[in-house]
C-alpha positions as a LaTeX table, in Angstrom:
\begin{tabular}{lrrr}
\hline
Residue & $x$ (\AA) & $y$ (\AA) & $z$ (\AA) \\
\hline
Unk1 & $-5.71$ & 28.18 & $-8.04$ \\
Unk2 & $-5.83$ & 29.49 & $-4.44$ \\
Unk3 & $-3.75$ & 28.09 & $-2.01$ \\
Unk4 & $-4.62$ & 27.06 & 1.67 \\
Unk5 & $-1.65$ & 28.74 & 3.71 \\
Unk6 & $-1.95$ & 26.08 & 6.88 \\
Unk7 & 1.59 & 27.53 & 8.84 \\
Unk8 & 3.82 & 27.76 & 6.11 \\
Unk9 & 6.28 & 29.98 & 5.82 \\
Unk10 & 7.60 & 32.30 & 3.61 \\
Unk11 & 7.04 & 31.07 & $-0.09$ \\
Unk12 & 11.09 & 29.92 & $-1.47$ \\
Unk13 & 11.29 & 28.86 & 2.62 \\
Unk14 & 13.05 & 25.37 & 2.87 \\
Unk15 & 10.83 & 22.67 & 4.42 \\
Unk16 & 7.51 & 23.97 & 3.04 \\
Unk17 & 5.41 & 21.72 & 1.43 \\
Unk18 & 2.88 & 22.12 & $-1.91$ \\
Unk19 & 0.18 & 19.08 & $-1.16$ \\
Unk20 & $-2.67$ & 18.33 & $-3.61$ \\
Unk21 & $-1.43$ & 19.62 & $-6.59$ \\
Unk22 & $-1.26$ & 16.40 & $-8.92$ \\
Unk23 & $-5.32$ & 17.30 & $-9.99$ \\
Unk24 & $-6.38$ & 13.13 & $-9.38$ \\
Unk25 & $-5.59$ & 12.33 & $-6.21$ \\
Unk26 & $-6.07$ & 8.32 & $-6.81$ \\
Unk27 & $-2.87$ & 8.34 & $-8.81$ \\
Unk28 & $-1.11$ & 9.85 & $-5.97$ \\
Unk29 & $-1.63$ & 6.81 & $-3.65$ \\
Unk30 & 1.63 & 5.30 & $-4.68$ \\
Unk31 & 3.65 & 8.60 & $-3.67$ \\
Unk32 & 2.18 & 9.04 & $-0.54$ \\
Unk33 & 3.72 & 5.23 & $-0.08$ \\
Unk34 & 6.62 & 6.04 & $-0.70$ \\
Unk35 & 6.63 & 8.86 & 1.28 \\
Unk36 & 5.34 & 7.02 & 4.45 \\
Unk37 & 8.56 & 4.56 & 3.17 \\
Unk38 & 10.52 & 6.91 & 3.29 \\
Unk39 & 9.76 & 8.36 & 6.76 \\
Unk40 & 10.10 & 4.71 & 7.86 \\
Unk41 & 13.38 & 4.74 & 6.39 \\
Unk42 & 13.99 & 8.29 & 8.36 \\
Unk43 & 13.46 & 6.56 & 11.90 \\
Unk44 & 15.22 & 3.15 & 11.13 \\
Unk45 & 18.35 & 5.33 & 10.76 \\
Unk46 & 18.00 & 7.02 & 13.66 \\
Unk47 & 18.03 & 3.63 & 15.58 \\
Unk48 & 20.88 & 2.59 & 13.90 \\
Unk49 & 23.11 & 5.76 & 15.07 \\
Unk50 & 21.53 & 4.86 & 18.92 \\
Unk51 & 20.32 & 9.02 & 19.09 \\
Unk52 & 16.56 & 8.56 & 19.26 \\
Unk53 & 15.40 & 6.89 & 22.28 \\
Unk54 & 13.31 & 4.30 & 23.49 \\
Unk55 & 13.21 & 1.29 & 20.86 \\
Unk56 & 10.16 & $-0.60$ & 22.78 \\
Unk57 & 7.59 & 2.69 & 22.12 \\
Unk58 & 9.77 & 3.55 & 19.24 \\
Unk59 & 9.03 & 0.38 & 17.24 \\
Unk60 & 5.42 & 1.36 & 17.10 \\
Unk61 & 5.77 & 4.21 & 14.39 \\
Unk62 & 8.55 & 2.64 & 12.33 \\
Unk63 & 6.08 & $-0.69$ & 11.77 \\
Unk64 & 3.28 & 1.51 & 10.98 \\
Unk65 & 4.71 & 3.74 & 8.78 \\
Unk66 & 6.11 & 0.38 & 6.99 \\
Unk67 & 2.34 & $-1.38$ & 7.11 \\
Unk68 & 0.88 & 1.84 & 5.66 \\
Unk69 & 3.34 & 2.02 & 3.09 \\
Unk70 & 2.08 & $-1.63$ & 1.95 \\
Unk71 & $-1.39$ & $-0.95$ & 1.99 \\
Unk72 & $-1.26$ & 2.10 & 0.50 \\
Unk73 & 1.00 & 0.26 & $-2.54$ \\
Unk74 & $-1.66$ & $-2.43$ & $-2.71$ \\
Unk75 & $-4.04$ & 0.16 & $-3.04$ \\
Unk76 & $-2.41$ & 1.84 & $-5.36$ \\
Unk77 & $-2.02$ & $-1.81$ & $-7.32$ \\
Unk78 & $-5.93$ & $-2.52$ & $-6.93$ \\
Unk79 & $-6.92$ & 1.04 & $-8.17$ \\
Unk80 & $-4.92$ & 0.58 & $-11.50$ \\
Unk81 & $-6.02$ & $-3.26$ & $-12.13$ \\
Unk82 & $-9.73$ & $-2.13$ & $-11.38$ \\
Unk83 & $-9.19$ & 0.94 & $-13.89$ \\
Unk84 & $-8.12$ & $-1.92$ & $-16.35$ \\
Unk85 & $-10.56$ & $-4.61$ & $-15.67$ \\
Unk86 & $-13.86$ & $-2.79$ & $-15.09$ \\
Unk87 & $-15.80$ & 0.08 & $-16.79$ \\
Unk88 & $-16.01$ & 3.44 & $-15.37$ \\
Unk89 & $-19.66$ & 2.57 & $-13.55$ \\
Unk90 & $-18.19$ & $-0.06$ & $-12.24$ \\
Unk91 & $-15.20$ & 1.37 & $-10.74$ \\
Unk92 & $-17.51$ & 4.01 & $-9.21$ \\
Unk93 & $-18.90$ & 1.39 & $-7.34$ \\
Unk94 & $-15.55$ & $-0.45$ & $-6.26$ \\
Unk95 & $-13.38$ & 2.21 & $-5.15$ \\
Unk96 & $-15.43$ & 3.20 & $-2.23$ \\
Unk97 & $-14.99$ & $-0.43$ & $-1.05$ \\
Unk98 & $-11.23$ & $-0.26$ & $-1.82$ \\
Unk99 & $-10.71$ & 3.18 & 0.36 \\
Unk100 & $-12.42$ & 1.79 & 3.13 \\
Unk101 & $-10.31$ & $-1.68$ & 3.30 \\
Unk102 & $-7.51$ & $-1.89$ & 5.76 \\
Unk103 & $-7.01$ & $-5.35$ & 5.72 \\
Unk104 & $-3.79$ & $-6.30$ & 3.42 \\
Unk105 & $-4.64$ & $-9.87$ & 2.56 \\
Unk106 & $-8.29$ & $-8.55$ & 1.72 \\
Unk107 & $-6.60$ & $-6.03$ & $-0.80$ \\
Unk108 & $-4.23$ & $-8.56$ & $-1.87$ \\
Unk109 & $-7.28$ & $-10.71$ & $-2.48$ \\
Unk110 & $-8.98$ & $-7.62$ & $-4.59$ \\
Unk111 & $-5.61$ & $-7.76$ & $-7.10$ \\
Unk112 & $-5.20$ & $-11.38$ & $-7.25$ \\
Unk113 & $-7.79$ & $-12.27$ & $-10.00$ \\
Unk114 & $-7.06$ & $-10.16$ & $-12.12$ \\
Unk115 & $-2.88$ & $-10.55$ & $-11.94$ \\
Unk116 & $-4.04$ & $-14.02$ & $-12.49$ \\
Unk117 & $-5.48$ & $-13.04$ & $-15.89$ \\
Unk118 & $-3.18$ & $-10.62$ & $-17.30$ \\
Unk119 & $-0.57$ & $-13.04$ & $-16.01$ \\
Unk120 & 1.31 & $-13.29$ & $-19.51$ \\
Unk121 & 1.57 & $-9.93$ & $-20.00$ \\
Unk122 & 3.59 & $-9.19$ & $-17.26$ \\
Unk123 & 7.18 & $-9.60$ & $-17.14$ \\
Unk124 & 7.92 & $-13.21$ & $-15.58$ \\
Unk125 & 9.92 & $-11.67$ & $-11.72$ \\
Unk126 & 6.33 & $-9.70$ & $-11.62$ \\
Unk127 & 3.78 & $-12.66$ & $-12.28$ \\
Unk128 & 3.79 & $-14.28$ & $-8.63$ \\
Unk129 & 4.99 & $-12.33$ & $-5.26$ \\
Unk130 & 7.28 & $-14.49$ & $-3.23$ \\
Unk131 & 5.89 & $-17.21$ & $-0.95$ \\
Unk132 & 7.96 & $-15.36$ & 1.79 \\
Unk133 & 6.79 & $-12.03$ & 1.15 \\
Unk134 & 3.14 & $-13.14$ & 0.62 \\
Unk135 & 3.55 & $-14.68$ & 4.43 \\
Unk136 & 5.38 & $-11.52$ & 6.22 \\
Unk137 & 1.65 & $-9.95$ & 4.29 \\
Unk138 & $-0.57$ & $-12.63$ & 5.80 \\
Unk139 & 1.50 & $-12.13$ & 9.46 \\
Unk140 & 1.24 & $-8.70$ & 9.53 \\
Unk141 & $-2.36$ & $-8.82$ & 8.34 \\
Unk142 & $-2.94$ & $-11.27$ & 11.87 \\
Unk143 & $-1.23$ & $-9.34$ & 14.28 \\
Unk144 & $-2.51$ & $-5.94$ & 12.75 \\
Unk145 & $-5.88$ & $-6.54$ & 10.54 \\
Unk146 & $-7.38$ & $-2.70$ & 10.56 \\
Unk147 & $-3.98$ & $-1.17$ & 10.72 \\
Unk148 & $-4.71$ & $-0.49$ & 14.27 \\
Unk149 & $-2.28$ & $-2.40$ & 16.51 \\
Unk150 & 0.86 & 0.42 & 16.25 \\
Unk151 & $-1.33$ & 3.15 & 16.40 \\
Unk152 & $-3.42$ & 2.32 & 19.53 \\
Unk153 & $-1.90$ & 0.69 & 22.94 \\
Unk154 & $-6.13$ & $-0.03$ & 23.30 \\
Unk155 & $-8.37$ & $-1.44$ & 20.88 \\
Unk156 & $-12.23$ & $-0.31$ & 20.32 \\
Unk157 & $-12.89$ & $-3.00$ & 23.20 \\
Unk158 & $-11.31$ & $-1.32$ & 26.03 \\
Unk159 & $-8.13$ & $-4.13$ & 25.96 \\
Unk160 & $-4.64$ & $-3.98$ & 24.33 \\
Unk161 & $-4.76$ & $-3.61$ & 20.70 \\
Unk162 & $-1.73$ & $-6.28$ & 20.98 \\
Unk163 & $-2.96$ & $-10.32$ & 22.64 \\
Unk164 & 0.27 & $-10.62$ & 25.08 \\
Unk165 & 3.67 & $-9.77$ & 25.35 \\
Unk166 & 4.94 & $-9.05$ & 21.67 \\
Unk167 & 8.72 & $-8.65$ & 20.66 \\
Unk168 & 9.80 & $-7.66$ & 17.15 \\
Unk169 & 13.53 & $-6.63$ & 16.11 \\
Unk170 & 12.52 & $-3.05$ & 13.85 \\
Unk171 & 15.58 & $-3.95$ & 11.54 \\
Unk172 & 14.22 & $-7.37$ & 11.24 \\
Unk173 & 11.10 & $-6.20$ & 10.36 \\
Unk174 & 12.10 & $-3.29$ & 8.25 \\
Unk175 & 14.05 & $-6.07$ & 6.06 \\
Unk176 & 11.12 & $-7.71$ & 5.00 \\
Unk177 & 9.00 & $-4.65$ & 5.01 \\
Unk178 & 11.63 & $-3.73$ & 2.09 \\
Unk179 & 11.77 & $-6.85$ & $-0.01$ \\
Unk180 & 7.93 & $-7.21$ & 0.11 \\
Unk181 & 7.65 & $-3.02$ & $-0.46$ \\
Unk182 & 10.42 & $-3.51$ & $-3.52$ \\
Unk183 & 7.75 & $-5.76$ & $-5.21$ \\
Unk184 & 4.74 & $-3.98$ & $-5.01$ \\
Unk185 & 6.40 & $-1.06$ & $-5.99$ \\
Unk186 & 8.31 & $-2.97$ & $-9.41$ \\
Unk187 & 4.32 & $-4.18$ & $-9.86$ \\
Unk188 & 2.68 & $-1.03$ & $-9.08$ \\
Unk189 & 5.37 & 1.06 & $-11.56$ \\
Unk190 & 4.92 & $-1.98$ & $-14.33$ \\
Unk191 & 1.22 & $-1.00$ & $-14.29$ \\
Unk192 & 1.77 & 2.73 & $-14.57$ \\
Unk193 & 3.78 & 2.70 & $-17.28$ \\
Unk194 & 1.42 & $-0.36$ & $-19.30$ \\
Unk195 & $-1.50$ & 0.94 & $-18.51$ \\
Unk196 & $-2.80$ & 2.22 & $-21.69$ \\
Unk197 & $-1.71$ & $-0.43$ & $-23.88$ \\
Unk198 & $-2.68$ & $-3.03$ & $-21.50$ \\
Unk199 & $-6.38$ & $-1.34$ & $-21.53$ \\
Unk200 & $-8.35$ & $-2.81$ & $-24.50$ \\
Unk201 & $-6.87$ & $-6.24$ & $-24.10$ \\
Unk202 & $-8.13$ & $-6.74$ & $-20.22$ \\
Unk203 & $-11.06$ & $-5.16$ & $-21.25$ \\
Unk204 & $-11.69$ & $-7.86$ & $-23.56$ \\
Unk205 & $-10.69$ & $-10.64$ & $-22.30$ \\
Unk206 & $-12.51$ & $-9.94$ & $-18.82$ \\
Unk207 & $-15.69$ & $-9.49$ & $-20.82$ \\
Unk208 & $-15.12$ & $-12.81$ & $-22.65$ \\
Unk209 & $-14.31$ & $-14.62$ & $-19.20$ \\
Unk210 & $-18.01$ & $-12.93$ & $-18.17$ \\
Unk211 & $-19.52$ & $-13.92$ & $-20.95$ \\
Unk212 & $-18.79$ & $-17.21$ & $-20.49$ \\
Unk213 & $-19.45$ & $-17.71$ & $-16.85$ \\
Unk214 & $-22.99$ & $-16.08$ & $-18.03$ \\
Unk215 & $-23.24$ & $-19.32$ & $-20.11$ \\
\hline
\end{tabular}
């Protein structure tokens, strides 16, 4: 396969970087979260040793990188449930939908019937995400809806993508961002690894819940 050289250097040269190689890019949703994680991670340390600057302008990319870590998990979470739940015409016509979302408690809302039916088949700390993680989701979904507000000082409108003064404590933040990014990840990895067995079953029992809301 032919590789686009975009300034690389050297091949064997620390710090370059193969992208695109896993052949089904859906599947790699859930690395590239914990990548943007990771980077998170990268700034909040910086912080914490006082050599990176300004916190005020500085707290903008460490909360995005942290929001887009969670939507891309609940993506990642949707995409497998879907692949479970619905057949492959279907999903043709869902994913497009799912891509497009930016809203957290809308993609929440995408997983949340079907976690509700395959609820016994999931190991019993995965069957419910904490009441305090599901509300750090549902504030950062107000204050930041289309993953917008810490990318942007000005919305599409012309006026601050933030209402009003806004103060936030990054290591605060990054806390919760953690505990709610440590579920969705135990979830997301639970569903990787069950998918195939788990595949007949929700198949089956989805069609029989359809079947009866026909009647």
């Amino acid at each position: 396969m032919t590789i686009e050289e975009f300034y690389s250097a050297p091949r064997g040269t620390y710090g370059n970087a193969l992208l695109n190689w896993s052949n089904h890019a859906a599947s790699d949703v859930v690395s590239y979260a914990v990548s943007y994680r990771n980077a998170a991670h990268g700034l909040i340390a910086g912080y914490e040793r006082r050599d990176v600057g300004d916190i005020d302008y500085g707290a903008c990319p460490v909360i995005f990188l942290f929001r887009h870590a969670i939507e891309l998990y609940l993506k990642g979470m949707v995409y497998r449930l879907a692949r479970l739940s619905v057949d492959d015409q279907e999903l043709r016509q869902v994913l497009p939908r799912l891509w497009r979302e930016h809203s957290l408690m809308k993609l929440l809302g995408m997983a949340q019937p079907v976690l509700a039916a395959m609820r016994d088949r999931l190991p019993l700390a995965l069957r419910a995400i904490d009441e305090d993680e599901l509300q750090f989701l549902s504030d950062l979904d107000r204050v930041d809806p289309g993953s917008y507000s810490f990318r942007y000082p000005v919305a599409s409108t012309g006026g601050s993508a933030l209402q009003g003064l806004f103060m936030t404590n990054i290591f605060v933040f990054a806390q919760m961002a953690d505990r709610t990014l440590d579920s969705l990840n135990a979830i997301c990895r639970h569903l990787i690894i069950e998918v195939h067995a788990l595949e007949p079953q929700m198949r089956l029992n989805l069609g029989t819940m359809d079947s009866r809301q026909r009647g």
